[in-house]
N, C-alpha and C positions, 0 to 999 in steps of 0.2 A: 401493386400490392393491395390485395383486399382487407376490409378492417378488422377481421380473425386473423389473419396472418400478421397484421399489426400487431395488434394485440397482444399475441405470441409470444412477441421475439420482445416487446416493451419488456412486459413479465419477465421474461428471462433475463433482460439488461437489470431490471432491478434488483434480481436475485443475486446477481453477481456484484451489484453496488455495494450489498447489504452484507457480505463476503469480502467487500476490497478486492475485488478481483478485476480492476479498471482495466487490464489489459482484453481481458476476454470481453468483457460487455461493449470495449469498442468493436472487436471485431464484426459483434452484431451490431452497433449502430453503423460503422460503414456502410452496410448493406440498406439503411433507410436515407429515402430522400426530405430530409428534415424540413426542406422549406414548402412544404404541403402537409405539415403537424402544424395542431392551431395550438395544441396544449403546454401552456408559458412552463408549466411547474415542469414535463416532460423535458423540455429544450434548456432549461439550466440546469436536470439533471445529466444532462447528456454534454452537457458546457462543460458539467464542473469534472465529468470523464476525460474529458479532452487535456484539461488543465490540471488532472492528477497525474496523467502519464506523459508529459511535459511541452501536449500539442499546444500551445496558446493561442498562435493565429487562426488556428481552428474552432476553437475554446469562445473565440472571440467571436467569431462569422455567428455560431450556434445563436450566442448569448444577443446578440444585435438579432438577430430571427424572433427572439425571445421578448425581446425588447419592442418589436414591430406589433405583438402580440397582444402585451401587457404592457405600455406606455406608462404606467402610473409606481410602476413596481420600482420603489426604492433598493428594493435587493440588488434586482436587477444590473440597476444607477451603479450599486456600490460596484458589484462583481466587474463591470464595464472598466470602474476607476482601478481596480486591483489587477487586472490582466493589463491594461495600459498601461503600467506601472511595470509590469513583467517584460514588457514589448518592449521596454524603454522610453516609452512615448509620454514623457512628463507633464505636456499639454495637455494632451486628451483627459489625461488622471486630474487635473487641474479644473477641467472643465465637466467631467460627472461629479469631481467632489462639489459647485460649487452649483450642479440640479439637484443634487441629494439634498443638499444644508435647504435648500429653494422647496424640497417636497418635504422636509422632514426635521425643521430646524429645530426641533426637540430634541432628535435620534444621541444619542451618544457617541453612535457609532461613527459619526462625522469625523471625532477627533482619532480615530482611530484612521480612516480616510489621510486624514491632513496630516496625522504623523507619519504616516508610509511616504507619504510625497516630499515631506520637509528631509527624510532619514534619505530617500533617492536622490536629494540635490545639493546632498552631504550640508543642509543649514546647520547653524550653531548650534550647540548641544543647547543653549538656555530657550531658544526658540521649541526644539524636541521637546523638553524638559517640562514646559510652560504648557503644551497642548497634551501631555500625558498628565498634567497634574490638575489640567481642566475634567479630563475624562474620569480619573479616580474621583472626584466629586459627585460624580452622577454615575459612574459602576465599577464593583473593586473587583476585578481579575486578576489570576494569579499570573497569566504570562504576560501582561501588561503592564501590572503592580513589577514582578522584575526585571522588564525593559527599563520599568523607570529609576528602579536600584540600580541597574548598570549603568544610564546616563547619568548618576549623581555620580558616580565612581570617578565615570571618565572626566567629569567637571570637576573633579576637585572635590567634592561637595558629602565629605565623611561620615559628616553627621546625619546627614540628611539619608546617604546610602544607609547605615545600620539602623535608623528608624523608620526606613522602608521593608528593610527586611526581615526584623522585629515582627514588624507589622502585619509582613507577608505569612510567619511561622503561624502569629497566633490565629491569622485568622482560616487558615486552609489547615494545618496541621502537617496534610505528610501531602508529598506527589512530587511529580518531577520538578517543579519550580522552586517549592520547599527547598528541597535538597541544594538546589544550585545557589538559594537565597542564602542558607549557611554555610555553603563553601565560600560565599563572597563575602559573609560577614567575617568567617575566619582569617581570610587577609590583613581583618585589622582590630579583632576585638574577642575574645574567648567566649564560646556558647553555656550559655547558661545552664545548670543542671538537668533542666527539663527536655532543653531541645538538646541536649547531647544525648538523650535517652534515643529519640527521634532519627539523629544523624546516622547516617549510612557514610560508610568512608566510597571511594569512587569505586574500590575494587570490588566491594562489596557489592554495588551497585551495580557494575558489568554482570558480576554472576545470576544475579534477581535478574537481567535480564537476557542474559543468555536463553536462545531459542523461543526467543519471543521472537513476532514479524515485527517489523518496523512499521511503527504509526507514521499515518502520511499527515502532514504536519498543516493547518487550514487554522483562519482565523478563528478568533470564537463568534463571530454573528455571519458566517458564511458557513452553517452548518444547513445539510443538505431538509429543503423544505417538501416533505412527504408528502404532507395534507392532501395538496390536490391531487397526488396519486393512489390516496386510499382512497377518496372518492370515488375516483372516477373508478378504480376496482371495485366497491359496492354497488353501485349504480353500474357496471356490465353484469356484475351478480344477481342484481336484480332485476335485470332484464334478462337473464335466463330464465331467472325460477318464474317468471312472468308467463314462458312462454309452456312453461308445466303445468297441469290441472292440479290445483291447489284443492287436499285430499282434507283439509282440517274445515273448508269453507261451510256454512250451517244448508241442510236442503233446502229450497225453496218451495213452499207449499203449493200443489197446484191450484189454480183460479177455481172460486165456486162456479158451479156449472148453474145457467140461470134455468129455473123453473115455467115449465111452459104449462100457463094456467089453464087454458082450454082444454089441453089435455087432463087435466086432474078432473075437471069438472062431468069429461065426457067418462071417465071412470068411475066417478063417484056414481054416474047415471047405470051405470050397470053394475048386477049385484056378484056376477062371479068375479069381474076387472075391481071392484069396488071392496070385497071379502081380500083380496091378496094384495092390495095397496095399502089396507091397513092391518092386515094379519099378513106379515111375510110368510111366515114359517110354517101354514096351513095348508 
C-alpha cells in the first residue's frame, strides 16, 4: 500500500469515527497492516475501534503496537490497564496501573485506574469508597461523583449518599447522572422545590429519548486524542499546496545588469554612437 492510498482510507476511518460508525471504519482498517504505521495517535484510534465494536484482544494487540511506538504515553499505560481489565486479566491491570501512578503520579486519573480494579476483584465497598473519594478531591465528574452515591447507598452510608447527590444536582444541573442522582435521592428523602422543577419521571425520560442512537459508553479521560491527526492532515495539506506555484508570492526583481565601461567610453569617442547614448529618442 502506497502512502496516498494510506492516506485515503485513514481519512475515511476518521470520518466514520467522527459519525460512530465503528463498524464500517473497521472494515477499512482490516484491510491495513498496522504494524508498519509508526503514527501512536493513528493506532489508539484504530484500538479504541476495535474495543467500541467489542474486539478486545484485537483492541489490545493494536494498542501494545501503539505502545512500541510512544513508550512514554500515559494514555496509552491507561487504555492497556482498561482492556486488561475487559480480558479479565487482573494482573496485567495491576501492573499498567502501577507504570501509570510511576509516569504520572499526579494524574488523577490513577484513581480511576485503581477503582475499576478494586470494583473487578469485587474489594470492599469502603476500599472503592476511599479511592473515589480521593479522586473527587482532585476532579468532580458527574459519572464518578454517582458511582460514588451509589457505593454509599450500598454501604449503608445515607447521609453520605444524599449529600453526594445534593452535591451532584447543584453542581451539573441537568443530564443523565442528574436524573439518576434524584431518582436515588428519592429512595429516601423528597426533592426539593427547585430540583423537582428539574426532575424528569423515567417515562418521561424514555420518550426525550426515544429515536436517539445509543451513546457508546467510554470513560471520561479515554476520550479519543485527535491532535496528532489534525496535524499530520495539515502538514499533508501542506505539502500539496507546496507542490503548487504559490500565485500571491511577491516578483522577484531581475539582477542589475553590470555596465561594461570600455564600452561607454569607446561611444562617448564617437559622436553619432555618443548623440544616441545620451539622446535616446533622437
Amino acid at each position: 500500500m502506497d502512502k496516498y492510498e494510506y492516506r485515503e482510507k485513514t481519512e475515511q476511518i476518521m470520518k466514520y469515527v467522527q459519525t460512530k460508525s465503528y463498524d464500517k471504519a473497521k472494515e477499512i482498517a482490516e484491510t491495513i497492516d498496522w504494524k508498519r504505521v509508526k503514527n501512536a495517535s493513528m493506532l489508539c484510534t484504530v484500538s479504541e475501534i476495535y474495543e467500541y465494536t467489542g474486539e478486545y484482544q484485537k483492541s489490545r494487540e493494536i494498542l501494545f503496537i501503539a505502545y512500541d511506538r510512544s513508550p512514554g504515553s500515559r494514555k496509552i499505560v491507561y487504555r492497556l490497564g482498561t482492556l486488561a481489565l475487559r480480558l479479565g486479566e487482573t494482573e496485567e491491570a495491576l501492573d499498567c496501573y502501577e507504570e501509570f501512578v510511576s509516569m504520572a503520579p499526579k494524574d488523577p486519573n490513577q484513581y480511576i485506574l485503581k477503582y475499576k480494579i478494586l470494583k473487578a476483584q469485587n474489594a470492599p465497598l469502603k476500599e472503592q469508597i476511599r479511592v473515589l473519594e480521593e479522586f473527587k478531591k482532585a476532579e468532580y465528574i458527574e459519572k464518578w461523583a454517582y458511582e460514588l452515591a451509589e457505593l454509599y447507598d450500598k454501604a449503608g452510608m445515607t447521609t453520605e449518599c444524599l449529600e453526594e447527590c445534593d452535591d451532584l444536582i447543584l453542581w451539573f444541573s441537568d443530564g443523565v447522572f442528574v436524573q439518576k442522582a434524584m431518582e436515588l435521592k428519592i429512595k429516601y428523602k423528597p426533592l426539593t422545590p427547585q430540583q423537582q422543577q428539574k426532575y424528569r419521571t423515567p417515562e418521561t425520560e424514555e420518550k426525550s429519548q426515544a429515536g436517539k442512537p445509543a451513546a457508546v459508553e467510554t470513560a471520561q479521560e479515554e476520550e479519543l486524542e485527535k491532535k496528532g491527526e489534525i496535524l499530520e492532515g495539515q502538514a499533508s495539506q501542506g505539502q500539496t499546496a507546496k507542490e503548487e506555484p504559490d500565485q500571491s508570492q511577491e516578483i522577484q526583481p531581475e539582477p542589475e545588469k553590470l555596465v561594461d565601461v570600455g564600452q561607454v567610453i569607446s561611444m562617448l569617442q564617437d559622436d553619432d554612437k555618443r548623440d544616441a547614448l545620451i539622446c535616446p529618442g533622437r
